[in-house]
N, C-alpha and C positions, 0 to 999 in steps of 0.2 A: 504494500500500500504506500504511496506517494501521499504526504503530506505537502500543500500549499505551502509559499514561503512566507503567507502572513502570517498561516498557522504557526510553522517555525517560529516566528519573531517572535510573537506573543506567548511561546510556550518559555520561551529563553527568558522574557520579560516581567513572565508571570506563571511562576512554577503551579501555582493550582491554578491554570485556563482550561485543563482538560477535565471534562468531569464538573466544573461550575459556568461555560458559558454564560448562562442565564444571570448567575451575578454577575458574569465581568459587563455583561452589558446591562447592568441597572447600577453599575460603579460608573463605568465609561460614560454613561448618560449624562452624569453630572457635569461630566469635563465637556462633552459636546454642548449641554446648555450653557456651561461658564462661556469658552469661545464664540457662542450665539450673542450672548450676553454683551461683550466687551468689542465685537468685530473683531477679533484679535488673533488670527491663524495663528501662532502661537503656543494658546494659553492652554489646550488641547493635549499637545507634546507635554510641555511642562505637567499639566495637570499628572497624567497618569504616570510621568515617570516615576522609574522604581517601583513597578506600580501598585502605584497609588500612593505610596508612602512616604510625601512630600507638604511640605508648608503651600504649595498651589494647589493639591488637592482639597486642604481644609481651607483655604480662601475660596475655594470654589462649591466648596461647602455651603459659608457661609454669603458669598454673593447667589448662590441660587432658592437661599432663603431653604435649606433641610436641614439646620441644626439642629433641629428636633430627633433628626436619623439620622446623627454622628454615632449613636450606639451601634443601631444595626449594622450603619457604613463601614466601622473602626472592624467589626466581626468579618463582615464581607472583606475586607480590604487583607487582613489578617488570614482569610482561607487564600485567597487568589495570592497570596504570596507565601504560600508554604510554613505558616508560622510565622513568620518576621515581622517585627513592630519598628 
């Protein structure tokens, strides 16, 4: 079986992408609303690098107004990255 090379990326990126799609893209979501947010191609990349587990991720947090689901987010953010805080 051939893996895509986006797949690649994001698996090197984000060691639990396999097996939690569904969250990376209800994580991802946020960063695509932040870049919506600001016009700012950008903010996108930043957002999810390391993924997720950066200072533009929780700015992106909190400019998309979901600090209410920084609990949930911190949990999902922490599966999609194999443990790492």
């Amino acid at each position: 079986m051939t893996v895509p090379a986006s797949a690649r990326y994001l698996e090197r990126k984000c060691p639990g992408f396999y097996g939690n799609r569904d969250v990376y893209k209800k994580v991802a979501w946020i960063c695509e609303d932040c870049e919506n947010l600001f016009r700012d191609s950008t903010i996108k990349t930043k957002c999810s690098r390391n993924c997720f587990i950066n200072e533009d991720f929780k700015m992106c947090v909190n400019a998309t107004e979901r600090v209410r689901e920084m609990e949930q987010l911190v949990r999902w953010v922490s599966i999609l990255g194999g443990g790492r805080r």
